[in-house]
N, C-alpha and C positions, 0 to 999 in steps of 0.2 A: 857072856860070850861075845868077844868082839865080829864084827860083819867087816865086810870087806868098803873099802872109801868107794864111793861113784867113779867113775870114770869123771863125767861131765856135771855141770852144773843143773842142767836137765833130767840127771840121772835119778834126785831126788825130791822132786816136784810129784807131791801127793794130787794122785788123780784115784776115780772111781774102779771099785772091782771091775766093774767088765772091761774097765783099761789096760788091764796090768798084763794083757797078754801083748809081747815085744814090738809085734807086727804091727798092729793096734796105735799101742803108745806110739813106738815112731810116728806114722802116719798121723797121728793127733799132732804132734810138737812139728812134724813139716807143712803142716798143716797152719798151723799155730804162728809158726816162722814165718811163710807166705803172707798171712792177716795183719801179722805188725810191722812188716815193712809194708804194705800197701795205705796202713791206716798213718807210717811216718811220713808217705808218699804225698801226702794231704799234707802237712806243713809244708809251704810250696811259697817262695820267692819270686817272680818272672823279672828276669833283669833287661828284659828288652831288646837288649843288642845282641843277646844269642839264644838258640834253640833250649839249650842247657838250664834248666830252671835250680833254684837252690831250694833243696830239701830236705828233710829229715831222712833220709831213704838211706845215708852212708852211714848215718848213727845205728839204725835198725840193723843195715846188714852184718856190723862189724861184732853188734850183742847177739844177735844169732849166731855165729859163729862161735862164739866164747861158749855160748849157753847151750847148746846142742852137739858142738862137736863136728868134724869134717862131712861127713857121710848125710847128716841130716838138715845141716846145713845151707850146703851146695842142692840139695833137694827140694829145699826148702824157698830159695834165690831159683830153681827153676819153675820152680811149681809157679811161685809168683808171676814171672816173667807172661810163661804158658795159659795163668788164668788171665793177666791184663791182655796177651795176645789174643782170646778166643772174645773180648770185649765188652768182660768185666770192668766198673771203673777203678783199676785200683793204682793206675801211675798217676803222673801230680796232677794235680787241679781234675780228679774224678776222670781220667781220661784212660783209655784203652781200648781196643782193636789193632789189628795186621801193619795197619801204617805206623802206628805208633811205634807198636812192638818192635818194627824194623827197620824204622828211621834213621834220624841223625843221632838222635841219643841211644841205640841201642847196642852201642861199643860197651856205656856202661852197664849195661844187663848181664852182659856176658862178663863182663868187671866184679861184678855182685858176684855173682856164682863163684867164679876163683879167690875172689875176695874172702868171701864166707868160708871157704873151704881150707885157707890158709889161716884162717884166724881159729877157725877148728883142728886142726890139723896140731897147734900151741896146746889146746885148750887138750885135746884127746892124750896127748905128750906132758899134762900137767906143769906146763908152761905158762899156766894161764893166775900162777897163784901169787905174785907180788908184780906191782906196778908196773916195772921195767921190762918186763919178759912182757909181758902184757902188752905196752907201748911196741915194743920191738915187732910186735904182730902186727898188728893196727897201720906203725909208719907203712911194712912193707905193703901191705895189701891195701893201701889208698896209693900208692904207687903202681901198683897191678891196676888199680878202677883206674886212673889217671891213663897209663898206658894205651887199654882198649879202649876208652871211651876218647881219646884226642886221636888215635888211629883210626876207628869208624867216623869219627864227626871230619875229620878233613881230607876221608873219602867219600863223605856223605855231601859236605858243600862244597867240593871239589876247591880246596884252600891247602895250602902248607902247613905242614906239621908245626913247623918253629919259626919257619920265615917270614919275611914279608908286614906289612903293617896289620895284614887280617891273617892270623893263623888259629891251629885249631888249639897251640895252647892258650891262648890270649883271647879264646872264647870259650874253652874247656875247660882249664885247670887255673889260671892266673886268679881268675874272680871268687874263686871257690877256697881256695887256702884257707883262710883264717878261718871261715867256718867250718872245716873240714877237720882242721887240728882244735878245734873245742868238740867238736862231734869224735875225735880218736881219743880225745882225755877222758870224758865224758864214757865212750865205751869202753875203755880201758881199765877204768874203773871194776865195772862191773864183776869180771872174773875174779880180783883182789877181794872185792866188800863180798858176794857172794859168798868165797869162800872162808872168808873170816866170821860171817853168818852163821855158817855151817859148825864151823869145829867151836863155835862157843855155844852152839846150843846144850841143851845139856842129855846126856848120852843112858 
């Protein structure tokens, strides 16, 4: 008797009986979400010349997205946010509290969350099952992190968006690219290989 396919990639990750009730599980995988982008948060670059440090943290958010789905996702991107806010250390370099949370880089927090929630959004839409559709997810929503996080940073060090010799893309987004589109291949990935995991196991 066939069953019905997951929704999500999340959908079929073996956890314990007393998990399996809905409310539960979620809570465990937004839970879950939260711990590994704070733990990608730790691979951390400081480029010096801006507030903007380089890290694993866009990788992490974009595979939460794929692998949990919209809803737990974006939950998942707040929780984070919420636990580095109250001064856990879980943004880069072990670092968190109020100031943090609400500084120059906290355009990208609010980036994350929308981010996660559009790469879930693919993924819940089964969007998420070859390369391209995948990638299509991924470009838009480091386009979305790109947006709020250069909008809050050149309200935060009172600098221009685009102009100027100091703007906030050319401390925000310029230095970030290239590792930003190995961190979208790389998560893009994941939905494809996941799900070709999946339908070769054997049934």
């Amino acid at each position: 008797m066939s069953t019905a396919l997951p929704t999500v990639l999340s959908d079929f990750i073996p956890m314990p009986r007393a998990l399996t009730n809905s409310r539960v599980r979620d809570a465990v995988l937004v839970l879950g979400g939260a711990l590994f982008t704070a733990l990608a948060a730790q691979v951390v670059v400081h480029l010096g010349f801006t507030p903007v440090p380089l890290t694993g943290q866009t990788f992490a958010v974009l595979s939460v997205g794929s692998a949990l789905g919209a809803r737990r996702a974006m939950a998942s991107q707040f929780v984070y946010w919420l636990l580095g806010a109250v001064g856990l250390p879980f943004y880069a370099s072990a670092s968190g509290g109020w100031e943090k949370a609400t500084g120059a880089t906290a355009g990208y927090f609010v980036g994350f969350v929308v981010a996660a929630g559009i790469v879930g959004w693919f993924a819940d839409n089964r969007q998420d099952r070859n390369f391209m559709m995948s990638m299509s997810a991924m470009t838009l929503s480091m386009v979305v992190v790109y947006f709020f996080g250069a909008a809050w940073l050149a309200h935060s060090l009172n600098v221009p968006v685009a102009t100027g010799s100091t703007n906030a893309i050319s401390l925000g987004v310029t230095p970030f690219l290239v590792g930003d589109i190995i961190k979208m291949v790389l998560a893009g990935l994941v939905g494809p290989i996941g799900w070709a995991m999946y339908y070769l196991k054997p049934r």
